[in-house]
C-alpha positions as CSV (number, residue, x, y, z in Angstrom):
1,X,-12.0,13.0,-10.3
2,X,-11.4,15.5,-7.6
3,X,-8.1,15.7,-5.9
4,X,-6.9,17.4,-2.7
5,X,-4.7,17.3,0.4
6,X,-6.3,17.0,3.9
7,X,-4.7,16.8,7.0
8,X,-5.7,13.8,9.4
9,X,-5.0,14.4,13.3
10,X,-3.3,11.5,14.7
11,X,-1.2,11.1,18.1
12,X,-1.5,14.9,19.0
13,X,-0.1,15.6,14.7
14,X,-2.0,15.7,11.6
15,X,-0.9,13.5,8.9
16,X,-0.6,15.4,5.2
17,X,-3.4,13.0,2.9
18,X,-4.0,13.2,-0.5
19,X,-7.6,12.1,-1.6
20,X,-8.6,11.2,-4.9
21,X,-12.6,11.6,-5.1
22,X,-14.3,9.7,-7.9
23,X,-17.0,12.2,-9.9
24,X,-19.2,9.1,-11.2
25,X,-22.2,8.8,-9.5
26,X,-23.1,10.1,-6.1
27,X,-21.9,7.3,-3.7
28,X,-21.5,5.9,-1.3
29,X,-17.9,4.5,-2.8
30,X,-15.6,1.9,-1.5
31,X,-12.0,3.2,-0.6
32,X,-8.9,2.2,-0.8
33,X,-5.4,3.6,1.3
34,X,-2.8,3.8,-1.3
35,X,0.7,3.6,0.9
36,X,3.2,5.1,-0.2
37,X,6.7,4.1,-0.9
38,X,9.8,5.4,0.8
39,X,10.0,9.0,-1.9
40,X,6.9,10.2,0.4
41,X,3.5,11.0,-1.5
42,X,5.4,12.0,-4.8
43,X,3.7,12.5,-8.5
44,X,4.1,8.8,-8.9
45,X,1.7,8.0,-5.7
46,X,-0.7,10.6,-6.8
47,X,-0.8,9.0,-10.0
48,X,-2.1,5.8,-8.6
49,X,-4.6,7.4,-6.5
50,X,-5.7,9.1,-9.3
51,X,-5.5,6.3,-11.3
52,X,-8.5,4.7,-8.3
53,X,-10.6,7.1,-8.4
54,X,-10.8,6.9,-12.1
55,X,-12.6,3.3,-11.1
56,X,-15.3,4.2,-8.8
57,X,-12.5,4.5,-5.5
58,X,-12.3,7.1,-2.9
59,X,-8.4,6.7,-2.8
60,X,-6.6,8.3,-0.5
61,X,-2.6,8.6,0.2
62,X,-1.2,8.9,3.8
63,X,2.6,10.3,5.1
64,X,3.1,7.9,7.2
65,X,6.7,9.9,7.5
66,X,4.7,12.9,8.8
67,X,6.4,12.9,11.7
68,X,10.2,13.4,11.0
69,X,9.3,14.6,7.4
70,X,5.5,15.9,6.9
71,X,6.4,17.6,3.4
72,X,8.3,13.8,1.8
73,X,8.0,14.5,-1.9
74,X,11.4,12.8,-2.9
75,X,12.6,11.9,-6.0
76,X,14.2,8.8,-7.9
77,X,17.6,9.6,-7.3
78,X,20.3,8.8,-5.1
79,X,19.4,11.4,-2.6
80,X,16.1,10.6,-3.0
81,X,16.5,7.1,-1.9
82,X,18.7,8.6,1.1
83,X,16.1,10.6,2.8
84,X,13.5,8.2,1.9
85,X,15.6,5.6,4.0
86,X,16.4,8.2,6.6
87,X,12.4,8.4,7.4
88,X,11.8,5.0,6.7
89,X,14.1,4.1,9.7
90,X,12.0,6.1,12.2
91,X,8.7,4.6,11.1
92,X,8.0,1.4,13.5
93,X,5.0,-1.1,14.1
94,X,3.6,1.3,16.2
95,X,3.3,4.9,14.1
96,X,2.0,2.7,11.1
97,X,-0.7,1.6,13.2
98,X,-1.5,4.6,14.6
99,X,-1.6,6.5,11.5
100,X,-3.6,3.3,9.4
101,X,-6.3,3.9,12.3
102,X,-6.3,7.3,12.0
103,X,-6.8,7.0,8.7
104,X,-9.3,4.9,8.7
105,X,-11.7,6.9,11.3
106,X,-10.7,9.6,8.4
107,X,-12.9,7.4,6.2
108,X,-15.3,6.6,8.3
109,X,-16.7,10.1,8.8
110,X,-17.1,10.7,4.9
111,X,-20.8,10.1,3.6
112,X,-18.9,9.3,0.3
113,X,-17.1,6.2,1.7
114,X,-18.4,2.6,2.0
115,X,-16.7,1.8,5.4
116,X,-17.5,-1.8,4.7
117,X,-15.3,-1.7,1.7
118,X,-11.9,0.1,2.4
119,X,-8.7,-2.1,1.1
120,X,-5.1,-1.0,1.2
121,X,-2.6,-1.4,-2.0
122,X,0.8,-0.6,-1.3
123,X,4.6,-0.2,-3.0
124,X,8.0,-1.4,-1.8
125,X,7.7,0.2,2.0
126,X,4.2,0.6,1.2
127,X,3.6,-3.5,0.2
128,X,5.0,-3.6,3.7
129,X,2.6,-1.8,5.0
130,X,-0.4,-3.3,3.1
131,X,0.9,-7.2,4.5
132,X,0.7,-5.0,7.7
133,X,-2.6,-3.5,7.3
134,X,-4.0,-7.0,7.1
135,X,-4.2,-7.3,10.3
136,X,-7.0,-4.5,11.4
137,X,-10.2,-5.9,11.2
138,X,-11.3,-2.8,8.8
139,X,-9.6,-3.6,6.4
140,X,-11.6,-5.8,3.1
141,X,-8.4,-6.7,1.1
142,X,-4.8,-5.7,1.2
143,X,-3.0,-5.8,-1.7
144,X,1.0,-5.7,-1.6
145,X,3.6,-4.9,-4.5
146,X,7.1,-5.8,-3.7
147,X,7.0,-5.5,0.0
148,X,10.5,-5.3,0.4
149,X,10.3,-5.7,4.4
150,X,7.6,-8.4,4.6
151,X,10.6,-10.8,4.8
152,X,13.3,-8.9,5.6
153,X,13.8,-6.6,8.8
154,X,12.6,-3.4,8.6
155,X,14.9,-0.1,8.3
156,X,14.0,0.6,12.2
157,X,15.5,-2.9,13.3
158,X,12.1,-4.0,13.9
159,X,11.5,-8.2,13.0
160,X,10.0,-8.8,9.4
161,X,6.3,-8.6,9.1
162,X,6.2,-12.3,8.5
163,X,6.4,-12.2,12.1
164,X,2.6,-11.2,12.0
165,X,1.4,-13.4,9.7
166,X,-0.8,-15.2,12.6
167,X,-2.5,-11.9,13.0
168,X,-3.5,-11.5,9.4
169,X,-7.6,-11.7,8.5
170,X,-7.7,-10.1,5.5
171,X,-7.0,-11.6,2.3
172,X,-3.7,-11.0,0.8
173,X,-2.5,-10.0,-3.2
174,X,1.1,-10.2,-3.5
175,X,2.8,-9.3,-6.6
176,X,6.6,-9.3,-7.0
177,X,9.7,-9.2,-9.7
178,X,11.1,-12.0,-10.4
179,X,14.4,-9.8,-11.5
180,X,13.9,-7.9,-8.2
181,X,17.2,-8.1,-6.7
182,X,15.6,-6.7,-3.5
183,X,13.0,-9.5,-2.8
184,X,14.4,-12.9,-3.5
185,X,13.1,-16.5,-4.4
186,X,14.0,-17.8,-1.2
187,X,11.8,-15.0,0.1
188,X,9.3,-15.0,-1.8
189,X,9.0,-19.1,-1.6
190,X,9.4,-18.6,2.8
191,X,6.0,-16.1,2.5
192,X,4.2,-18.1,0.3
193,X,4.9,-21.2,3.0
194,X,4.3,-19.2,6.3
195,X,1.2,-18.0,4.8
196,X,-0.4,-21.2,3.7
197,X,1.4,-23.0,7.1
198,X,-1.2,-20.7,8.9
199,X,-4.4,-21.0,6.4
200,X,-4.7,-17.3,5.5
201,X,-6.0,-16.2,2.2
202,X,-3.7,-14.8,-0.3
203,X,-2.8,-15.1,-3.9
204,X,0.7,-14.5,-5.1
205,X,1.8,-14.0,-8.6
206,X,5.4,-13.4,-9.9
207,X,6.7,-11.6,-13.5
208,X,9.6,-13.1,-14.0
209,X,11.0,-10.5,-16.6
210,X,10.5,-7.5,-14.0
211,X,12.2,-6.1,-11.2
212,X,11.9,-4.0,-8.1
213,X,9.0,-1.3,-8.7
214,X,7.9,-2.4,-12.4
215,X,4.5,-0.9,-11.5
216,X,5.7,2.4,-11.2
217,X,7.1,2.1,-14.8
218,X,3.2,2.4,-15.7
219,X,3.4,5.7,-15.2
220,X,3.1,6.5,-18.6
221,X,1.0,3.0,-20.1
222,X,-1.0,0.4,-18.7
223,X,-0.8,-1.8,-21.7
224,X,2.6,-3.3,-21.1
225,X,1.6,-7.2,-20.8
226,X,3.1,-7.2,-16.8
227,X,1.3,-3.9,-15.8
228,X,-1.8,-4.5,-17.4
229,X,-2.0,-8.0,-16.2
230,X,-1.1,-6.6,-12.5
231,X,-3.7,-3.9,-12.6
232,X,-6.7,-6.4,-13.8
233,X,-5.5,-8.8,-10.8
234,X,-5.5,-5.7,-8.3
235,X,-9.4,-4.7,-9.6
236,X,-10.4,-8.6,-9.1
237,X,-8.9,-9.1,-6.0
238,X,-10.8,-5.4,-4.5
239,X,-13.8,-7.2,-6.3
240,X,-14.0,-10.4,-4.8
241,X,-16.3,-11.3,-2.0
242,X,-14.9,-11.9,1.4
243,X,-15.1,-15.3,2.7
């Protein structure tokens, strides 16, 4: 695996992007846009990148915050969370599709990528962003852990993305806490209904002994029984052929 950070030019910026490159075989790979959560791309998101690549993906990590905070490295702490929220608040509808577009022209011009295959996973903000991503026709499969904003407003004041839910072609892996006192029942229950209201493909699956960002706390295993059964769901989902 070969890592590095490139710089993607979107709406007159560049975007700081860390891309994982796989070293088995020659290519061409599928790809996946790992999104980040609101701590910027931080040791944990390069970890899952990593973690990608070590399967065959060209995984690469956007800052979407690169334009009130291009250097977000943040850590778990209170202040941490603080200027995480602080960026999130400035980050609308509009910049995340600019910088998933931009992104995925990025991907486009490598010889390495398979731009028929390029799939979004995201965390917390990020599983917002993946529900979101699911609406560009690029995208193969979006994959979304605890999307805290997919029903709930987001931090600029924007609607929920549930609101988009007409828009959404690509299928759909959701996994959530069932401890997570961020994303309730009664929210998880209203996505699961407004996504099968409107016949879009998705598969949802709950842990009821974890909370908010239990995949994070992988950082160290995969075999815990929740992780491990989350990871081999993520692989099938990337996997499975596109009806």
């Amino acid at each position: 695996m070969n890592a590095s950070f490139v710089q993607i030019p979107v709406d007159h910026t560049s975007m700081p992007t860390y891309v994982a490159m796989p070293t088995n075989g020659t290519g061409p790979y599928p790809a996946i846009i790992v999104l980040e959560e609101i701590f910027g791309i931080n040791a944990e998101m390069r970890r899952i990148a990593d973690l990608f690549a070590s399967i065959g993906y060209v995984a690469v990590a956007p800052n979407y915050y690169h334009r009130t905070e291009p250097d977000l490295d943040a850590p778990y702490n209170e202040e941490g969370m603080k200027r995480g929220f602080a960026a999130a608040a400035k980050t609308t509808r509009a910049t995340l599709r600019a910088d998933l577009q931009a992104t995925i022209a990025w991907l486009k011009t490598q010889s390495q990528v398979d731009a028929s295959r390029i799939a979004t996973c995201g965390f917390c903000m990020g599983g917002t962003v993946a529900f979101f991503s699911a609406t560009l026709p690029d995208i193969h499969t979006a994959i979304a852990f605890y999307g805290g904003s997919i029903a709930a407003p987001m931090a600029s004041g924007e609607p929920e993305m549930l609101t988009e839910a007409e828009a959404l072609h690509a299928p759909l892996l959701l996994l959530f806490g069932g401890k997570d006192t961020y994303i309730t029942e009664e929210m998880r229950t209203r996505i699961a209904e407004t996504l099968a209201a409107h016949g879009k493909p998705f598969s949802m699956h709950v842990y009821p002994d974890e909370g908010h960002g239990f995949f994070r706390q992988s950082s160290e295993a995969l075999e815990r029984p929740s992780v491990a059964d989350a990871w081999q769901r993520v692989q099938a989902a990337l996997t499975a052929k596109k009806e």
